[in-house]
DSSP file (Angstrom, degrees, kcal/mol; ACC not computed):
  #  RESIDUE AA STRUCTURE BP1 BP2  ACC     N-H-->O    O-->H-N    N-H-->O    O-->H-N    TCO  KAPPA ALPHA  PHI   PSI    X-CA   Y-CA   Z-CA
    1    1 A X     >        0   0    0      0, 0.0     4,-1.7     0, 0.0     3,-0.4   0.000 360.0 360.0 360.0 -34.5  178.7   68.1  180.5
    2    2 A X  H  >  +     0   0    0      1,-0.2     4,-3.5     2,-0.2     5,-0.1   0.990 360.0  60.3 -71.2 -40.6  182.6   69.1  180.4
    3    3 A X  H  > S+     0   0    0      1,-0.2     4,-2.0     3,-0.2    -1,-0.2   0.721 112.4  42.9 -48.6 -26.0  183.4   65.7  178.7
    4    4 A X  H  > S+     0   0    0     -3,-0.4     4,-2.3     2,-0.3    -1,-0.2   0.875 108.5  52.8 -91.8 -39.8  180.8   67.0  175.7
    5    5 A X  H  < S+     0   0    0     -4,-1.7     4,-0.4     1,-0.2    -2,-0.2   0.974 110.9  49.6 -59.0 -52.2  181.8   70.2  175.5
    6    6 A X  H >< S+     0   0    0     -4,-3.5     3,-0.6     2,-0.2     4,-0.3   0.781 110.2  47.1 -64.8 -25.8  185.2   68.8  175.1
    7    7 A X  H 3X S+     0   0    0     -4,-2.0     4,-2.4     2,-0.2    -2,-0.2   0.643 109.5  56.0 -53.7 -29.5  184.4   66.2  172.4
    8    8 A X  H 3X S+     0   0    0     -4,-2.3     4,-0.6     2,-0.2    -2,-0.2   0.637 103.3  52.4 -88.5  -3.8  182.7   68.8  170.8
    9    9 A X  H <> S+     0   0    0     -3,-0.6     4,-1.8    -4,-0.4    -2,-0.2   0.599 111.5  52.9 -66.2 -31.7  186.1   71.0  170.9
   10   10 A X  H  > S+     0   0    0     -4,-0.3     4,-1.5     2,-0.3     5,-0.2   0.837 109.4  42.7-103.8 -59.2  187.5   68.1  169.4
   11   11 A X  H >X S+     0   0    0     -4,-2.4     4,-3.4     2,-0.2     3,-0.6   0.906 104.3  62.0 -52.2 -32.5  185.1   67.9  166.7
   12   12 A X  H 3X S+     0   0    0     -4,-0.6     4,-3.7     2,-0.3     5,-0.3   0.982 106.4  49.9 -75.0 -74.6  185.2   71.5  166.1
   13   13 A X  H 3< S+     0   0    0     -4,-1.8    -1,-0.3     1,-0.3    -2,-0.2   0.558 110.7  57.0 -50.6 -10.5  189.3   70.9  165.2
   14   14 A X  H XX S+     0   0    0     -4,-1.5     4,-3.2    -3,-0.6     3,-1.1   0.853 106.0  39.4 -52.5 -67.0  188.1   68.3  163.2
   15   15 A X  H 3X S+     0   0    0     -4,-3.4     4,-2.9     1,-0.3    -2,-0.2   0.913 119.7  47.3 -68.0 -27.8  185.9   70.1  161.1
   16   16 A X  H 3< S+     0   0    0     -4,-3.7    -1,-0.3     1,-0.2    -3,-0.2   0.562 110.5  54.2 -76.8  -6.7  188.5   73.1  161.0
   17   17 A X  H X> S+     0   0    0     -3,-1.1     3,-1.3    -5,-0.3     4,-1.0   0.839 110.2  49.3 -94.9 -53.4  191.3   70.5  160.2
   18   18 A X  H >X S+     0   0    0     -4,-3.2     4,-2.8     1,-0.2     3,-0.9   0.983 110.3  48.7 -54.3 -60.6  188.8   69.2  157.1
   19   19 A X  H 3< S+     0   0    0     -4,-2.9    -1,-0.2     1,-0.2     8,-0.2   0.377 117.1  42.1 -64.0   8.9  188.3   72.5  155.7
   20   20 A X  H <4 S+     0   0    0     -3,-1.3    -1,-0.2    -5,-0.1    -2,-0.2   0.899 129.5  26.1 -80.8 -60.3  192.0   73.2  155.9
   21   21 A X  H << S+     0   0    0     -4,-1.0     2,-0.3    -3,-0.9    -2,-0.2   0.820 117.6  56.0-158.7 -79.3  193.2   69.9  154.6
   22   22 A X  S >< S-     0   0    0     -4,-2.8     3,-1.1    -5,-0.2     2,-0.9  -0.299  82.3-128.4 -80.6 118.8  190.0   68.4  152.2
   23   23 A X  T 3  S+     0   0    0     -2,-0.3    73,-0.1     1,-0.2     3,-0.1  -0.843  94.6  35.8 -96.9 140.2  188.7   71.0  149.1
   24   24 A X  T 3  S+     0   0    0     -2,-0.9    64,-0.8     1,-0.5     2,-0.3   0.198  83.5 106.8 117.3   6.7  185.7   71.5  149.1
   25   25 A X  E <   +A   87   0A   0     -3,-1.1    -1,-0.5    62,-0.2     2,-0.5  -0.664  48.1 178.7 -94.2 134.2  184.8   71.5  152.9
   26   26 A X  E     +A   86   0A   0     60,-2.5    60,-2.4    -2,-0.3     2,-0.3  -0.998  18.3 176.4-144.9 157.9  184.2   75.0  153.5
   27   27 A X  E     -A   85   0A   0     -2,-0.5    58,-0.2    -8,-0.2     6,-0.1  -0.974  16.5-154.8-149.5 145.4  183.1   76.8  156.9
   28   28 A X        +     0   0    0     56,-1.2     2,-0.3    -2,-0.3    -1,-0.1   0.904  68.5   0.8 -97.3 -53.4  182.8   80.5  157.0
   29   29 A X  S >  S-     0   0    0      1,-0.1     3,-2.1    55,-0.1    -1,-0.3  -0.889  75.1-101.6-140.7-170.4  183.3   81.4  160.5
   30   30 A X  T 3> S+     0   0    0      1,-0.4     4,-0.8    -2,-0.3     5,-0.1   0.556 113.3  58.3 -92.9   3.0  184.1   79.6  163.9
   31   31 A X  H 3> S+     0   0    0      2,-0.1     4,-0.7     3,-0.1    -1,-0.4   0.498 106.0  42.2 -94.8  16.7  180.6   79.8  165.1
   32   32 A X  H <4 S+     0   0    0     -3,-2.1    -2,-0.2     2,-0.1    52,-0.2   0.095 115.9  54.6-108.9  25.7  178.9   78.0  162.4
   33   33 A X  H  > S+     0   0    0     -4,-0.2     4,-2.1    -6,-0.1     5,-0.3   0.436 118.0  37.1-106.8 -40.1  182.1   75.5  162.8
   34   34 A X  H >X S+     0   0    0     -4,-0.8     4,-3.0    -5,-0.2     3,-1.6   0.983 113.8  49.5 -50.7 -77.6  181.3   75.1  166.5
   35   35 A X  H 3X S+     0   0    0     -4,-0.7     4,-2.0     1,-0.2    -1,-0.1   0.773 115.4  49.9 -34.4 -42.3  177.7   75.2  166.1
   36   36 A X  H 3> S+     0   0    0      3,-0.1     4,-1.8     2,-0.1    -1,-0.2   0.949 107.7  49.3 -62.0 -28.2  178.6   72.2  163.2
   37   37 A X  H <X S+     0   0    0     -4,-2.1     4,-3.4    -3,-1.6     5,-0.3   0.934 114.5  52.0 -78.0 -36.6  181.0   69.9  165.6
   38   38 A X  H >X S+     0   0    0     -4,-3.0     3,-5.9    -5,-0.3     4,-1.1   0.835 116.3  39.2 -45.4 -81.1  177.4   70.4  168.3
   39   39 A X  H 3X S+     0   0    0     -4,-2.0     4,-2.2     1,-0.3    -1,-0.2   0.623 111.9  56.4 -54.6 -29.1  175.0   69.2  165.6
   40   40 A X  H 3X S+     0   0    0     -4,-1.8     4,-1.3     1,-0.2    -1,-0.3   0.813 107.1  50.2 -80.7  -7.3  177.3   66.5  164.3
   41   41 A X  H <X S+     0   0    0     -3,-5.9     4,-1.7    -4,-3.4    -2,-0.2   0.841 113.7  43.9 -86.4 -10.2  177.4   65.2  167.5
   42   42 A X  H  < S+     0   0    0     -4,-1.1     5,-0.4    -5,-0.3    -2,-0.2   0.805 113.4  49.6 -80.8 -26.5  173.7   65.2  167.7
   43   43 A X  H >X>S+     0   0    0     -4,-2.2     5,-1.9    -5,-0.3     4,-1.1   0.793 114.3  44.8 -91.4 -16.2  173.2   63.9  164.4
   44   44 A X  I 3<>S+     0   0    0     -4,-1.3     5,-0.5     1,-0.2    -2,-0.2   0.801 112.0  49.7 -92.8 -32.4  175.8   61.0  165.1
   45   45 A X  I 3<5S+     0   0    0     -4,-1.7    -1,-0.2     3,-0.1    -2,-0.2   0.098 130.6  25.3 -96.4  23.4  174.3   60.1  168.9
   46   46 A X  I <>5S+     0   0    0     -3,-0.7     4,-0.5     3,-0.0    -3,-0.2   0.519 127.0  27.5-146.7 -55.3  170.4   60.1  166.7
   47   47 A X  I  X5S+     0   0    0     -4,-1.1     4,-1.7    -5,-0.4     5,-0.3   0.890 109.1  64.1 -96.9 -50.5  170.4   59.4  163.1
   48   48 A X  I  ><S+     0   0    0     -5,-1.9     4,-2.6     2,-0.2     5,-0.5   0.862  94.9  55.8 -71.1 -41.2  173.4   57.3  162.7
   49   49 A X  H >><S+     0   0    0     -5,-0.5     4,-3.5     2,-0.2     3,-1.2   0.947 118.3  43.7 -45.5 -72.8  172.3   54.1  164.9
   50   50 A X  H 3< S+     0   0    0     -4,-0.5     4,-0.3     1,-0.3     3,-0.3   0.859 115.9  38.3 -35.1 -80.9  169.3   54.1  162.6
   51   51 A X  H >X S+     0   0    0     -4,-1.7     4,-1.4     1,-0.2     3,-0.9   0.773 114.8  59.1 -45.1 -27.9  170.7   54.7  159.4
   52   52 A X  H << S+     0   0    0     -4,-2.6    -1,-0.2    -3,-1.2    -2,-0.2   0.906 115.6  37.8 -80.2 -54.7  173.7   52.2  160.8
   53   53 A X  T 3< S+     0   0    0     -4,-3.5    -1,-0.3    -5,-0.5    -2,-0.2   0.357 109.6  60.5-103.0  31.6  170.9   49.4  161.3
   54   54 A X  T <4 S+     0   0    0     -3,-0.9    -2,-0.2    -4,-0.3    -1,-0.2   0.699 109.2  39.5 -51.2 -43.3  169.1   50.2  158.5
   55   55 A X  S  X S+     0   0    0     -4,-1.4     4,-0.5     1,-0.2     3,-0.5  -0.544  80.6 126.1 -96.8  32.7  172.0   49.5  156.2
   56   56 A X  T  4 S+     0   0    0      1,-0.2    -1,-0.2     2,-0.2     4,-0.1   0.515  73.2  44.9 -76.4 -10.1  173.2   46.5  158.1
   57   57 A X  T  4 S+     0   0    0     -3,-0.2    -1,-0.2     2,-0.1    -2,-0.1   0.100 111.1  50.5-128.2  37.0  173.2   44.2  155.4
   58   58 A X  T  > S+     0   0    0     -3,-0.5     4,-1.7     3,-0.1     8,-0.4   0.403 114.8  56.6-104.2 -11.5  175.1   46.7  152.7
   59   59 A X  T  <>S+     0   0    0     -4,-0.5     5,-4.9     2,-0.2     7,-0.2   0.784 112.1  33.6 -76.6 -35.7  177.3   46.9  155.7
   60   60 A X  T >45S+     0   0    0      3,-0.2     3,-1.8    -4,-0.1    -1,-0.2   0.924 112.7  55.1 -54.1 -74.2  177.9   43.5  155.9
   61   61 A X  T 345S+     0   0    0      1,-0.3    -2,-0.2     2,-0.1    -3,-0.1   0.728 117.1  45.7 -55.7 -42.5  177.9   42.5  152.2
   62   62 A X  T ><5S-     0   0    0     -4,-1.7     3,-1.6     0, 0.0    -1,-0.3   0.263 116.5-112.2-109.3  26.4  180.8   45.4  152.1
   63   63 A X  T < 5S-     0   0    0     -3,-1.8    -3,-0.2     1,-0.2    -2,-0.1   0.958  72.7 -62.4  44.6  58.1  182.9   44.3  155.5
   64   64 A X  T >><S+     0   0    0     -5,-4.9     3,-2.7     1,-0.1     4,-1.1   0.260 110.0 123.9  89.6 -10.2  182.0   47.0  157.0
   65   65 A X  H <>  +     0   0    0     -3,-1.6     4,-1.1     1,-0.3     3,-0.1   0.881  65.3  80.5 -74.7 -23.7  183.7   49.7  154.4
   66   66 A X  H 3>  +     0   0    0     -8,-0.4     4,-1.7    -7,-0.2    -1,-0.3   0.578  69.6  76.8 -63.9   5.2  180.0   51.2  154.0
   67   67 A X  H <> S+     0   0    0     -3,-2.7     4,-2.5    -8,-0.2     5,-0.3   0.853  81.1  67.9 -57.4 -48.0  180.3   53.0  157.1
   68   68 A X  H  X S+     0   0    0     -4,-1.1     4,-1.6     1,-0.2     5,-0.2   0.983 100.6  52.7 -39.6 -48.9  182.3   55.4  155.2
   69   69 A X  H  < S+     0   0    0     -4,-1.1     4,-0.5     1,-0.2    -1,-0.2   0.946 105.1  46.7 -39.8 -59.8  179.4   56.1  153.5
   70   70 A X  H  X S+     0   0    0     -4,-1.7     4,-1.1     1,-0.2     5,-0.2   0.771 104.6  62.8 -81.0  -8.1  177.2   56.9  156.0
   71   71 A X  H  X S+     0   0    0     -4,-2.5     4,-0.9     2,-0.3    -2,-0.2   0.757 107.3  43.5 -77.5 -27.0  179.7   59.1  157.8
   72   72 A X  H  X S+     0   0    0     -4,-1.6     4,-0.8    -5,-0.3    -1,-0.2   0.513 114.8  55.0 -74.0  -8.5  179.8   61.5  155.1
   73   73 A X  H  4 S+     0   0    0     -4,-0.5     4,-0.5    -5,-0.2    -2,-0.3   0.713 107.8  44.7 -83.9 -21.4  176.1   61.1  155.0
   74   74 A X  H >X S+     0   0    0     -4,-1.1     4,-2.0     1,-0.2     3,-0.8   0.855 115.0  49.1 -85.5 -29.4  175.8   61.9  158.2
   75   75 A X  H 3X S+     0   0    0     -4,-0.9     4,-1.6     1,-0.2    -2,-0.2   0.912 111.0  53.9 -80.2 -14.1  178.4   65.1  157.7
   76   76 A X  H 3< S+     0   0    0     -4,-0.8    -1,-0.2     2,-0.1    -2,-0.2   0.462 102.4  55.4 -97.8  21.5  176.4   66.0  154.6
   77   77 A X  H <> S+     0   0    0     -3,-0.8     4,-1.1    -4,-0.5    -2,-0.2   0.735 105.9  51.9 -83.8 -54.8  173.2   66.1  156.7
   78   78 A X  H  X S+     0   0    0     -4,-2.0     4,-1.4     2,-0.2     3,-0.4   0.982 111.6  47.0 -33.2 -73.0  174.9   68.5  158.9
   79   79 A X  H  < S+     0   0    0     -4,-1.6     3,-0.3     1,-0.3     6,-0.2   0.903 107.0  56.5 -39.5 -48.1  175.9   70.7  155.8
   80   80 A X  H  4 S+     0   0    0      1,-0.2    -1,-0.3    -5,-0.2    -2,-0.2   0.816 116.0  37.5 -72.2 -21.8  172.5   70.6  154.4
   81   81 A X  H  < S+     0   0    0     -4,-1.1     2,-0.4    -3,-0.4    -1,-0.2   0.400 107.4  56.1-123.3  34.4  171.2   72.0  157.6
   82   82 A X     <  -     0   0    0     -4,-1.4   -50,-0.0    -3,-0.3   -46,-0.0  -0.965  66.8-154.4-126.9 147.5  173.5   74.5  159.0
   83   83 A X  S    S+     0   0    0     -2,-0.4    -4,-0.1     1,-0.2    -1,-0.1   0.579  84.5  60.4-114.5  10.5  174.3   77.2  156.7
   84   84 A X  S    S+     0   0    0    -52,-0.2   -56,-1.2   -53,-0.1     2,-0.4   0.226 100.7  57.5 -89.4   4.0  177.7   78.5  157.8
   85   85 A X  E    S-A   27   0A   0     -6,-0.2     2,-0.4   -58,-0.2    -3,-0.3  -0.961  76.1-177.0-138.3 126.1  179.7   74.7  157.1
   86   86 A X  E     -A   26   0A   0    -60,-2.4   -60,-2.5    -2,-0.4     2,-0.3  -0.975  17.4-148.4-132.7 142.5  179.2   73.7  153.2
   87   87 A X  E     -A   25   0A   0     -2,-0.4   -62,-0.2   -62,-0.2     3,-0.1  -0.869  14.0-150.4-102.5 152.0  180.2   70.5  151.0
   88   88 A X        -     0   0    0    -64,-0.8     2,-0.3    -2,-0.3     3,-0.1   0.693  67.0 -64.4-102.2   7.8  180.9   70.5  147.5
   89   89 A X  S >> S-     0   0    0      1,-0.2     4,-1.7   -65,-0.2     3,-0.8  -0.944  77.2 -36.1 144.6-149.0  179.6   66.7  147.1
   90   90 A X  H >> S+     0   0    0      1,-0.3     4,-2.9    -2,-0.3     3,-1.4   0.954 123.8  48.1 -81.2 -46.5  180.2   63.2  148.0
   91   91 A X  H 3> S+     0   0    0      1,-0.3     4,-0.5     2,-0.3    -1,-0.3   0.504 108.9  48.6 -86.9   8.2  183.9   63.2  148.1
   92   92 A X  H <4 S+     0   0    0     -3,-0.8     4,-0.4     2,-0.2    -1,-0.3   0.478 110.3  60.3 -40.8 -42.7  184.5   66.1  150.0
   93   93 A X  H <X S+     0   0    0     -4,-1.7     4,-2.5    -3,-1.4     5,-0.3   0.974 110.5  36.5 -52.8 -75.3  182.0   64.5  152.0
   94   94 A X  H  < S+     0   0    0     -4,-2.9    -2,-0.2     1,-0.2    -3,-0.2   0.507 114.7  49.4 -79.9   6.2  184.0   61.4  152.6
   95   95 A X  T >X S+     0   0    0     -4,-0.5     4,-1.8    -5,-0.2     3,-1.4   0.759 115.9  47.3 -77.5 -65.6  187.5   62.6  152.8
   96   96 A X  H 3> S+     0   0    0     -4,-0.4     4,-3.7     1,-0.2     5,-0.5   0.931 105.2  53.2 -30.9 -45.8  186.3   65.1  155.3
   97   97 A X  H 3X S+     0   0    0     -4,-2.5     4,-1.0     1,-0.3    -1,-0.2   0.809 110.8  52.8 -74.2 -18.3  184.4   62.9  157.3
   98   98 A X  H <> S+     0   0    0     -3,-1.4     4,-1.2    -5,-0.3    -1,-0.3   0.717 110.4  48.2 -69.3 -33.5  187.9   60.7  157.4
   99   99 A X  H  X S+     0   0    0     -4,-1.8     4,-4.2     2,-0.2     5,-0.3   0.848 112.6  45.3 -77.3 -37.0  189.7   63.7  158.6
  100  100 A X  H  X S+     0   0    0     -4,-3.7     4,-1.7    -5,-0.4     5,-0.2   0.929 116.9  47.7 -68.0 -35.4  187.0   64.4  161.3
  101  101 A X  H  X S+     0   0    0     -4,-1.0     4,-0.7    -5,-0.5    -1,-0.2   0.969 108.6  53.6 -81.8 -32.8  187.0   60.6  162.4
  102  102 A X  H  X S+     0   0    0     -4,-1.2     4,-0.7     2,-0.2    -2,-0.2   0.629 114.7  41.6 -58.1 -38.0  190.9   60.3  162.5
  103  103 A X  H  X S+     0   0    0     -4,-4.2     4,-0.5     2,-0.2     5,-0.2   0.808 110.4  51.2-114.4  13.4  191.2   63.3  164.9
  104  104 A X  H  X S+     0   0    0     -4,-1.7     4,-0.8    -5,-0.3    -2,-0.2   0.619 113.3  53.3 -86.0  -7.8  188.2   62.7  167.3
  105  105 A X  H  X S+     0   0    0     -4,-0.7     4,-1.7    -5,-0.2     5,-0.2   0.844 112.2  36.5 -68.9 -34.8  189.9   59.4  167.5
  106  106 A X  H  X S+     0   0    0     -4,-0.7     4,-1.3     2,-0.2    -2,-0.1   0.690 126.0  49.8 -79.0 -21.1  193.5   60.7  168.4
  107  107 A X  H  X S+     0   0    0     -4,-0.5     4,-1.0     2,-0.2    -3,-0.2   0.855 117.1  35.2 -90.6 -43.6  191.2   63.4  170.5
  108  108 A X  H >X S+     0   0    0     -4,-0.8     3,-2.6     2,-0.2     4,-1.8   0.997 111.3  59.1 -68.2 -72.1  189.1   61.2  172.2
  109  109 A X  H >X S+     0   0    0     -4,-1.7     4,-1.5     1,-0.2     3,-1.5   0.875 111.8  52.2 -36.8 -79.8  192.0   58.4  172.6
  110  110 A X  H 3X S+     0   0    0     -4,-1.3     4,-1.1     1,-0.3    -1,-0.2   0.657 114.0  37.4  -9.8 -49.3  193.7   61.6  174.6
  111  111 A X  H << S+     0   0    0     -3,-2.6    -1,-0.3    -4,-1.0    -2,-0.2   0.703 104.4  60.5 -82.1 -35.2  191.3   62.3  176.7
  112  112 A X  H X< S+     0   0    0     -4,-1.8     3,-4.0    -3,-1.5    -2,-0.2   0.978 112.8  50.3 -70.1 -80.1  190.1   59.0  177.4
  113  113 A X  H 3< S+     0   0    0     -4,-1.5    -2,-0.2     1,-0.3    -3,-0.1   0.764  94.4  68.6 -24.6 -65.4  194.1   58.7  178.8
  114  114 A X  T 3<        0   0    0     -4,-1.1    -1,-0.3    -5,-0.3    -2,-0.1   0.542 360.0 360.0 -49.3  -2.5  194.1   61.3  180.6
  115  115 A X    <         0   0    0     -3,-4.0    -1,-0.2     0, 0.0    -2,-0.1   0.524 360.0 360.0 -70.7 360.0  191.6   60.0  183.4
């Protein structure tokens, strides 16, 4: 439970890092930027393995660079159902979702270390 809470810490600086960083990420206050980093970890531990082997052979076909896709689909699935954390369309979508994957890797990678 503490490891999620802290991944979700991690996300949470993520998202607050995009909507610094990316225009067009906006979040209004730091519970509906918490409350996103929760849901994008629910929507990444749910939806994305589906959508991820649905789209296995655009995934293929594009050496793998359509995952970018679906990670800003999965962060504008988020958007579309929380109503504090907004995008202003795809590429706001995928630049965010680059900033959010770049530091829960450097966050994770941290953490992981630390055991």
């Amino acid at each position: 439970m503490v490891r999620f809470l802290l991944r979700a810490l991690i996300a949470a600086l993520g998202l607050w890092l995009a909507a610094q960083v990316v225009p067009g990420v906006h979040v209004t206050s730091i519970g509906s930027l918490v409350a996103a980093a929760v849901l994008l970890g629910v929507v990444n531990a749910i939806v994305r393995p589906v959508v991820v082997l649905l789209t296995l052979p655009f995934t293929l076909l594009t050496l793998g660079l359509f995952l970018l896709v679906i990670n800003a689909a999965m962060l504008a699935l988020v958007a579309a159902l929380l109503r504090g954390f907004a995008l202003d369309g795809f590429w706001a979508a995928l630049f965010g979702s680059l900033v959010v994957s770049v530091v829960s890797w450097i966050g994770s990678a941290a953490v992981d270390s630390g055991k």
